[in-house]
C-alpha positions in Angstrom: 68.7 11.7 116.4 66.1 12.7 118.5 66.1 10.6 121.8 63.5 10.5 124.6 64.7 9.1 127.6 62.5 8.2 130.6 64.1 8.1 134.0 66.8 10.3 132.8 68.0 11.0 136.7 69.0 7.5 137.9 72.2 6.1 137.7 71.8 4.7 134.3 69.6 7.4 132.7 72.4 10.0 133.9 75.5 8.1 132.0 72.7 7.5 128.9 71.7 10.9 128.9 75.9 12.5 129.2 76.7 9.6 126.6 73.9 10.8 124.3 74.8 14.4 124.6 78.2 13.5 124.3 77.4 11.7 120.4 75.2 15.2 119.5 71.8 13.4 119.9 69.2 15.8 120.7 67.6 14.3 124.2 64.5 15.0 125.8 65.2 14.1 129.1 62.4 12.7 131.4 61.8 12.3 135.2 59.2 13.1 137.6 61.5 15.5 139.4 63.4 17.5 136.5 65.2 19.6 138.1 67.3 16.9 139.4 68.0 16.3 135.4 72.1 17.1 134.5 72.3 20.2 132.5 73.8 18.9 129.2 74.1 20.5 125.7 71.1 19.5 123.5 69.1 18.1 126.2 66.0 19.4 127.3 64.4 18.5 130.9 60.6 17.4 130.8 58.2 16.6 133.9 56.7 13.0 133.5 54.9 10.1 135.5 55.4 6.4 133.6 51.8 5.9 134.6 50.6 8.9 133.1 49.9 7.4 129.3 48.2 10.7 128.3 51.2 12.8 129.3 53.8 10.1 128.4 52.6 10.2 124.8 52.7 13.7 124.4 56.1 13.8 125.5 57.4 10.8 123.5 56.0 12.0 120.1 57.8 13.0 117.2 61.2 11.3 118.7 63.0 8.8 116.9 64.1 6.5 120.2 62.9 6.1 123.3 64.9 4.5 126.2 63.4 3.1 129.5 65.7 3.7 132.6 63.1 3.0 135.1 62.9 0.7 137.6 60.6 -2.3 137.0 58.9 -2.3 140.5 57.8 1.0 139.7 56.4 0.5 136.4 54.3 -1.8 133.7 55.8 -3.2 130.6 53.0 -3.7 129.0 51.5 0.1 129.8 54.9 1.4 128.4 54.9 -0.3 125.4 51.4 1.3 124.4 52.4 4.5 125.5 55.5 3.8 123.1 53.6 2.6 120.1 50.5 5.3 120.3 53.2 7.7 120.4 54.0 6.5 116.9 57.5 5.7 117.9 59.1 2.7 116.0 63.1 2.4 118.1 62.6 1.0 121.5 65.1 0.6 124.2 64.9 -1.0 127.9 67.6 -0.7 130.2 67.3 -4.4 131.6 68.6 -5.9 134.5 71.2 -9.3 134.8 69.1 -11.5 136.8 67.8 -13.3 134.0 71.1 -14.4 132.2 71.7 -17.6 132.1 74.5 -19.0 134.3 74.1 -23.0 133.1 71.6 -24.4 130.2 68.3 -24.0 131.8 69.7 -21.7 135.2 69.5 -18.1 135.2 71.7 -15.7 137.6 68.7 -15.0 139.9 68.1 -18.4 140.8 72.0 -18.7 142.4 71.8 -19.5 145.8 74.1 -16.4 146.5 71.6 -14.1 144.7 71.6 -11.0 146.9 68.2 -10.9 148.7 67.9 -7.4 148.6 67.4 -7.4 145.0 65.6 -10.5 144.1 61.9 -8.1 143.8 63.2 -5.8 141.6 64.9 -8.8 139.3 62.3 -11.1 139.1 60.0 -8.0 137.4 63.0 -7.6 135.3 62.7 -11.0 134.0 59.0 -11.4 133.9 59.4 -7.9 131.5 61.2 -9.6 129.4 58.6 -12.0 128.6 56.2 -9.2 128.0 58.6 -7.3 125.6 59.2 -11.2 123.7 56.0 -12.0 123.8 54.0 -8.2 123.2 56.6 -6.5 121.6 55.3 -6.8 117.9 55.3 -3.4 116.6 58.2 -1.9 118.1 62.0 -1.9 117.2 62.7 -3.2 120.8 65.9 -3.9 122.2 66.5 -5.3 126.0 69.9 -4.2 127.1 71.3 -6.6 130.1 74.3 -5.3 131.9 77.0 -7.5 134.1 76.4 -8.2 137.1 78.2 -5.9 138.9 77.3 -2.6 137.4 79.6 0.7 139.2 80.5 4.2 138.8 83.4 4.1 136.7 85.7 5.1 133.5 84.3 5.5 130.0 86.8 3.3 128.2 84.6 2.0 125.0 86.0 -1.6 125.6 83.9 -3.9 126.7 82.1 -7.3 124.9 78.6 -8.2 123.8 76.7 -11.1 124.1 73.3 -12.3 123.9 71.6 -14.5 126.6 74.2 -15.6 128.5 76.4 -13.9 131.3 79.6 -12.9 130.3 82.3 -13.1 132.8 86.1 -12.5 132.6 88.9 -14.9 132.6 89.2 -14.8 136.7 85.2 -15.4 136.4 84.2 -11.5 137.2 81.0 -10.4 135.7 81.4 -6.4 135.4 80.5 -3.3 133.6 80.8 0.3 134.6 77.8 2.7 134.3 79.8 4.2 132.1 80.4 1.6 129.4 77.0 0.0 129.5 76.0 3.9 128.3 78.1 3.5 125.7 77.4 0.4 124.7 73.4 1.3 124.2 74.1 4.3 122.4 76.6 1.8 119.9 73.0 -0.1 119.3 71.5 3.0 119.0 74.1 3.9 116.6 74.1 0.7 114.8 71.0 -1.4 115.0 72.6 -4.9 115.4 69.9 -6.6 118.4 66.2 -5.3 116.7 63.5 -7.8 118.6 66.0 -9.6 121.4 67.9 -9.0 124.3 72.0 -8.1 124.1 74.1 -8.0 127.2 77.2 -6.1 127.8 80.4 -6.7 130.4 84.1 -6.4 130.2 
């Protein structure tokens, strides 16, 4: 499959783009600085700016996938969903963030009084993407991919559980997933469609 993947360098994109080379996908990796991009068989290194819709489109046409590895504070939903769909590209995949699984009925993980500070900005625009992929997504093959909590470097191991809205935690209560892991559990999706139009989660 033909995969382009935009924010290839990050800590996630990296692990997406070494699982997708891994599976024989051909990748065309994405970042504003490629040269920081892994060199990886079938992967190809491209220049590109998420608010760049001319030049995104270019580079996202004729792919079967894209995946969004890019952080939310520094980039629009809504712009990235019409540089998806006027690049004519039907499977859509956004690396999401945890803030906005539910904890209790009604409570999400963000609004826990022990929410690290340091990372409320970046999950609120998380959670208000969300919305925008729910409520603008029409068109698209979208999938929102929510990791544990507590996302580290870490072992490949292909075992791990998926869920829907709700945090998964262990049985001593740990919410966790390895960089690793959550890479392989978005390529499975990939793989094997089984969350078209919604949000999945993934944790140990």
């Amino acid at each position: 499959m033909k995969v382009a993947l935009i924010g290839a360098s990050g800590n996630g994109g990296s692990r997406l783009q070494a699982e997708l080379s891994r599976r024989g996908h051909q990748v065309t990796a994405i970042a504003r600085n490629p040269d920081t991009i892994a060199k990886l068989p079938g992967v190809e290194a491209k220049k590109g700016d998420v608010f760049d819709k001319p030049g995104l489109v270019q580079l996202l046409k004729g792919h079967d996938a894209v995946i969004s590895a890019v952080h939310f504070t520094a980039s629009d939903p809504k712009l990235l969903i019409e540089t998806v769909k006027a690049a004519g590209v039907k499977r859509y995949f956004v690396v999401g963030g945890a803030g906005s699984l539910e904890v209790l009925p009604g409570r999400q993980l963000l609004d826990s009084p022990d929410f690290p500070s340091g990372y409320r900005a970046e999950a609120v625009a998380q959670r208000d993407a969300l919305e925008v992929y729910r409520s603008e997504g029409s068109g698209l093959d979208w999938t929102y991919i929510s990791p544990a909590s507590e996302v580290e470097p870490g072992k490949r191991t292909g075992r791990f559980r998926t869920g829907g809205n709700q945090l998964l935690v262990d049985e001593r209560g740990h919410s966790r997933i390895s960089y690793e892991d959550y890479a392989a559990a978005l390529v499975d999706e990939l793989d094997t469609p089984t969350h078209i139009g919604r949000r999945m989660t993934v944790a140990y």
